[in-house]
N, C-alpha and C positions, 0 to 999 in steps of 0.2 A: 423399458426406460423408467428411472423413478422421478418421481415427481415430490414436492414438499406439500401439502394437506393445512390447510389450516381451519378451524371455528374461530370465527371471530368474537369479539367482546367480552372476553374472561380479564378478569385484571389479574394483573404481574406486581409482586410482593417478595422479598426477601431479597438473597443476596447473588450476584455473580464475580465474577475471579477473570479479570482480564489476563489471556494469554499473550506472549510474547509479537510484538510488532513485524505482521509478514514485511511490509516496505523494507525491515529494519533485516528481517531472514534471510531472504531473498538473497540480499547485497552480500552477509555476513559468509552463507555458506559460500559461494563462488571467492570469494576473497580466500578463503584458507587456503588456494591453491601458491600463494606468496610467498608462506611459509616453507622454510626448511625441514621443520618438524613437526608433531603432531600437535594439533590446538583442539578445545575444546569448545563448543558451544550452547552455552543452557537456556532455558526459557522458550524454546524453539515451539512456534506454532503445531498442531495436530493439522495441518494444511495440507492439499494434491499441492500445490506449488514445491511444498518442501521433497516431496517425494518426484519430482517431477526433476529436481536441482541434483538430489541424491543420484537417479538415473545419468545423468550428465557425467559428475563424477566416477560412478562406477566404470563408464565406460573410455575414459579417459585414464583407469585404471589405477583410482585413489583406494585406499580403504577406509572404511567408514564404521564407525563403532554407533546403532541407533538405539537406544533405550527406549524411545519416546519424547520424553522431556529433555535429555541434553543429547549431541552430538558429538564422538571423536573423531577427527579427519586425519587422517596421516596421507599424506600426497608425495611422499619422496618416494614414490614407484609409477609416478604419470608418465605417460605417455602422450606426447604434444600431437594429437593428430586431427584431424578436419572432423567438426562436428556435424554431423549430416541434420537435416532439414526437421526429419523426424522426429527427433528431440529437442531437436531448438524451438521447432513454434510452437514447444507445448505453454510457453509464458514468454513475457516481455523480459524478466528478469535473467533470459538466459545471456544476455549479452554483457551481461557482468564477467561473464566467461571469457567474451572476447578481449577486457583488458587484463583480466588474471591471467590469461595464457603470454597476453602481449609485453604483458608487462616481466614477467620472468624467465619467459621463455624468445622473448626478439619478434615469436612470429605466430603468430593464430589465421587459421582457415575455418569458418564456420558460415551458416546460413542466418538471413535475417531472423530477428527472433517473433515468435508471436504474439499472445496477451486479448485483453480483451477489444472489441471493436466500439473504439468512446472517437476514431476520429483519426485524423495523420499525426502519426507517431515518429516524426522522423528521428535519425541519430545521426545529424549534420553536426549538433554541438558534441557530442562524441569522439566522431572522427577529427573536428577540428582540435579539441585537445591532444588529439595520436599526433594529427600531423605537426603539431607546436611542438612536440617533445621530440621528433626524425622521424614518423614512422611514416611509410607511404603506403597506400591502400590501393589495391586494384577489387573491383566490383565488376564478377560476372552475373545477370542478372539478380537475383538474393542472395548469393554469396559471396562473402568478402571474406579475400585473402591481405592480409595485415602484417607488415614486415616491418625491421630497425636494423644495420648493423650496429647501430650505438643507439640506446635513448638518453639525451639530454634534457637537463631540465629547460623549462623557458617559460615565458608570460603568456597565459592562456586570460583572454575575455570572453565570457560568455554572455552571447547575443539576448539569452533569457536565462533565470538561474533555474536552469532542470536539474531535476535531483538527481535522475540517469547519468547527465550528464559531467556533471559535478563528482561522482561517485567513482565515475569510468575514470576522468581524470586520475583521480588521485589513486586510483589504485597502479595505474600504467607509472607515473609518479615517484611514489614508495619506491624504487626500485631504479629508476633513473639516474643517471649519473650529474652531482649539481642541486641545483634549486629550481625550483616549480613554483610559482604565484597563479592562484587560479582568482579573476577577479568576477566581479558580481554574480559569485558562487552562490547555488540555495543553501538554507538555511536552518533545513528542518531537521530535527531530532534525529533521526535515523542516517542521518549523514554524519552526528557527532558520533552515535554508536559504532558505525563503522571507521569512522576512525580512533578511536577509544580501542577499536578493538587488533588494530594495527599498532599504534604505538604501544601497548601491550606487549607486540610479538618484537618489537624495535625498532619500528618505524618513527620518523620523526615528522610529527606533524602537527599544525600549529594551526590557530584559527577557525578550526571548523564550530558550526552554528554562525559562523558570521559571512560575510557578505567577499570576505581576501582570506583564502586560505592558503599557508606557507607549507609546502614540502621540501626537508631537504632527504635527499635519495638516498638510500644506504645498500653495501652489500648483501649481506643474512640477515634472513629475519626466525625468530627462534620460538618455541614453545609456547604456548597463551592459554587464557582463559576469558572468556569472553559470556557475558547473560544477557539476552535481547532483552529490550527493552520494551514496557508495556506499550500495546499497540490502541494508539490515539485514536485510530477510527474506528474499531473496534469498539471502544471505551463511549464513543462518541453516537455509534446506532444502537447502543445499548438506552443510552443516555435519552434521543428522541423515542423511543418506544416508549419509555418510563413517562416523559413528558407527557404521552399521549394517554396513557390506560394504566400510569404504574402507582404504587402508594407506596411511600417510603421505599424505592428499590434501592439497596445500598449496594454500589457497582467496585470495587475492589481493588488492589493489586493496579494503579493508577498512579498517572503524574498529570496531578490537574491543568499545572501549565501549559501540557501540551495541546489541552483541549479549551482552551480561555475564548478563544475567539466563538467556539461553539456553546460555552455555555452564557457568554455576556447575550448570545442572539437570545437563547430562548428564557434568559430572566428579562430582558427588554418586550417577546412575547406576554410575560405574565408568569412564566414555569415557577416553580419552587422547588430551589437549589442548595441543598448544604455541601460545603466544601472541606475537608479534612486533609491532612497530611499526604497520606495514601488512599484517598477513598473519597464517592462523590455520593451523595444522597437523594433519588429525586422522585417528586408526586408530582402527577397528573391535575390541572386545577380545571374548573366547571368552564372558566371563559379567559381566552387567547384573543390578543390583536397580532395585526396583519404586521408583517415586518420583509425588509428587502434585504439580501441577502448578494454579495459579488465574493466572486472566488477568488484567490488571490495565493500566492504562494505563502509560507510558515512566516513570521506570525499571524497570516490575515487567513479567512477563511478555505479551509481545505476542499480543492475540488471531489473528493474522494466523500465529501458530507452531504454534498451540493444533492445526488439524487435522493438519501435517503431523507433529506428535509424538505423534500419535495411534499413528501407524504406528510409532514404536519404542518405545512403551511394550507394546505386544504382544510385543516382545522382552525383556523383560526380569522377570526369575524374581520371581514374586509377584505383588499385585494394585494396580494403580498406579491414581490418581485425579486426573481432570482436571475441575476448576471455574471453567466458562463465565462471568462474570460481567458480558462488553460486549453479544454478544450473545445471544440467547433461541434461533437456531435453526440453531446451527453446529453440529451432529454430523449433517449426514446423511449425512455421508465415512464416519460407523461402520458404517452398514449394508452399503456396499461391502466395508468391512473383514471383515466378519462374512460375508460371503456367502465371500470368500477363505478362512475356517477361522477366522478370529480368535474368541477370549469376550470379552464386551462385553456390560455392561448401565447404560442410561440411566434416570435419576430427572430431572427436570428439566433445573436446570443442571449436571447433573456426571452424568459417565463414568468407569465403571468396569472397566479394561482388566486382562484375565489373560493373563500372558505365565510362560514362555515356550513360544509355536504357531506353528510351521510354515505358510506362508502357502501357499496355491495359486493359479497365476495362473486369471482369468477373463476374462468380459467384464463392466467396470464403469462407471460413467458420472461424469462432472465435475459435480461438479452447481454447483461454483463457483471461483473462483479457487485458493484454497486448498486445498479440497477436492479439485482436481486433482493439487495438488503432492503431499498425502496418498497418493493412487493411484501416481504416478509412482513415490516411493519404495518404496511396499510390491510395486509388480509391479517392481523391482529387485531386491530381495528375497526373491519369492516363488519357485514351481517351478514350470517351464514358460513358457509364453506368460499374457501379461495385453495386454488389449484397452481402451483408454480412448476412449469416446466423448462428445460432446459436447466438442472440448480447445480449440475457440474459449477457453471463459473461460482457458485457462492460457497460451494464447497473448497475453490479455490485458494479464498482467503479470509473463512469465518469456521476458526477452532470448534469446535464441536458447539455448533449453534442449535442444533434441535436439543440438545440435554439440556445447554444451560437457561433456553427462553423454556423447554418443561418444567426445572427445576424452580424456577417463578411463579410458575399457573399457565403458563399458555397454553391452549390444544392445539397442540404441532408434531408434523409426523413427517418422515419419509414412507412414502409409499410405492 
């Protein structure tokens, strides 16, 4: 089993090169299956997630041209058939599968999907966009089988705006016969990407980043090219390490808008932020105040940040307060925190982080995507060696993070 090694307290200096946004991969690869012809996709994360989506496809009988950095998919030789258990619960994101299938093919069979353990993840606003559009779902235990003889378009509300679910829509959508309104739809970046990257192939679709997005449904959808978009939270635990131990770290290949919410917190902190075009700049400074922090869907804070700012609100003098509100069971990164020396006490949805404490490394475990990146930072931080096991999930969705935190100064290893 390998594990990720850290020495803590070396500072981090120069530059890193944000890879392509997995939220943004994830959605992109499962959607070529829409297409009539072969589309391309560049910028594409070095992620297990992507290789996890690629396995899907193969076995549904697409082909797939992978260089590394961009993706060809030609899918006019699929085969519409039941995806079994074994590959669907390798990520949450396999159920994007379930409307690319449903949506061009009438019908998909597949098992629920898996992903990391942050809480109930249901896919009730999912299904409720199938059945707005004709389709009816039968559910035998985790498997759902998903039929239409017609989809039509219709007026879909969503009870919360989940990006899953907003995504699923509109791909089943695209393809519908009519118009499709999806209302208090989310609103984040990687839902414009994915549709950017349909209306490309001729899809017609209108509104997305906003809160009403308009589909009208077409026949064929034809040839594309499509480049992910820089990945925000990526961009974003780069960003808090730097804050914490970095001097001038210039982070790259960036759309700062996407991460405003994350950097207004840590200059209200104290941090030292320059902002450029494409590119963020940030030093570490001597003394932090305490600041509170509530999660909130695109524009407001990203629950995807929420764990790894976990780890520098310990840094900072006073008693800082972080409220959960997407999901129910994202702290369990605190109890690692806590076993490293940190003060921390939990009431529900909200953490209460007392800074500033000296961290020590340990041995600590990933318990998820996130919650990895949490660990990473604070055994960057901490004294001595810190051990992270379980780092499959961080491998999941951080493009080659042991080169580019060495390429800075860190001592970081898989072992």
């Amino acid at each position: 089993m390998a594990n990720i090694v850290i020495e803590g307290g070396y500072k981090l200096s120069g530059k890193i090169n944000i890879s392509g946004a997995k939220n943004s991969a994830v959605a992109l690869i499962p959607a070529a299956i829409l297409c009539d012809e072969k589309v391309t996709i560049s910028n594409v994360p070095n992620i297990s997630d992507k290789y996890a989506l690629d396995d899907i496809l193969k076995y549904l009988g697409a082909k797939i041209n992978d260089n590394g950095e961009s993706i060809t998919i030609d899918p006019t030789e699929i085969v519409n058939k039941e995806i079994p258990e074994s590959i669907s619960k390798k990520l949450r994101a396999s159920y994007y599968f379930m409307s690319s299938l449903l949506g061009k093919y009438k019908k998909v069979s597949m098992y629920f999907p898996g992903g990391c353990a942050i809480g109930a993840r249901p896919i009730d606003q999912t299904i409720k966009g199938f059945e707005a559009l004709g389709a009816k779902i039968i559910k035998e235990g985790s498997k759902y089988t998903i039929y239409a003889d017609k989809l039509t378009g219709g007026n879909v509300y969503l009870d919360m705006p989940s990006v899953g679910a907003t995504i699923n829509t509109i791909l089943v959508a695209v393809r519908a016969e009519g118009k499709t309104i999806i209302e208090n739809a989310a609103k984040e970046p990687e839902i414009v990407n994915v549709a950017t990257f349909l209306n490309n192939m001729g899809a017609k679709i209108t509104g997305a980043g906003t809160s009403e997005i308009k589909i009208e449904g077409v026949d064929k959808l034809h040839s594309c090219f499509i480049e992910v978009i820089p990945d925000r939270i990526e961009t974003g635990t780069y960003m808090i390490a730097s804050a914490l131990i970095g001097e001038k770290v210039r982070i790259e290949n960036v759309i700062p808008e996407h991460v405003e919410a994350l950097t207004l917190k840590l200059k209200e902190a104290g941090v030292e932020i320059e902002t450029g075009e494409d590119y963020i700049i940030v030093s570490s400074t001597n003394k932090m105040k305490a600041i509170n922090i509530k999660t909130m869907g695109f524009p407001g804070f990203p629950t995807d940040l929420q764990q790894p700012m976990s780890t520098f609100l310990t840094q900072c003098d006073g008693i800082s307060t972080i409220h959960e509100t997407i999901y129910e069971n994202r702290f369990k990164n605190l109890d690692y925190l806590k076993l490293m020396g940190s003060n921390i006490k939990t009431e529900k949805d909200k953490a209460y982080i007392e800074g500033k404490i000296k961290l020590k490394g340990t041995f600590v475990e990933a318990t998820d995507l996130r919650a990895g990146a949490c660990l990473i930072i604070a055994g960057l931080i901490a004294e001595g060696k810190t051990v992270i096991t379980n780092i499959e999930h961080i491998l999941r969705g951080y493009s080659n993070i042991i080169e580019k935190l060495q390429n800075i100064g860190a001592k970081i290893k898989i072992e």
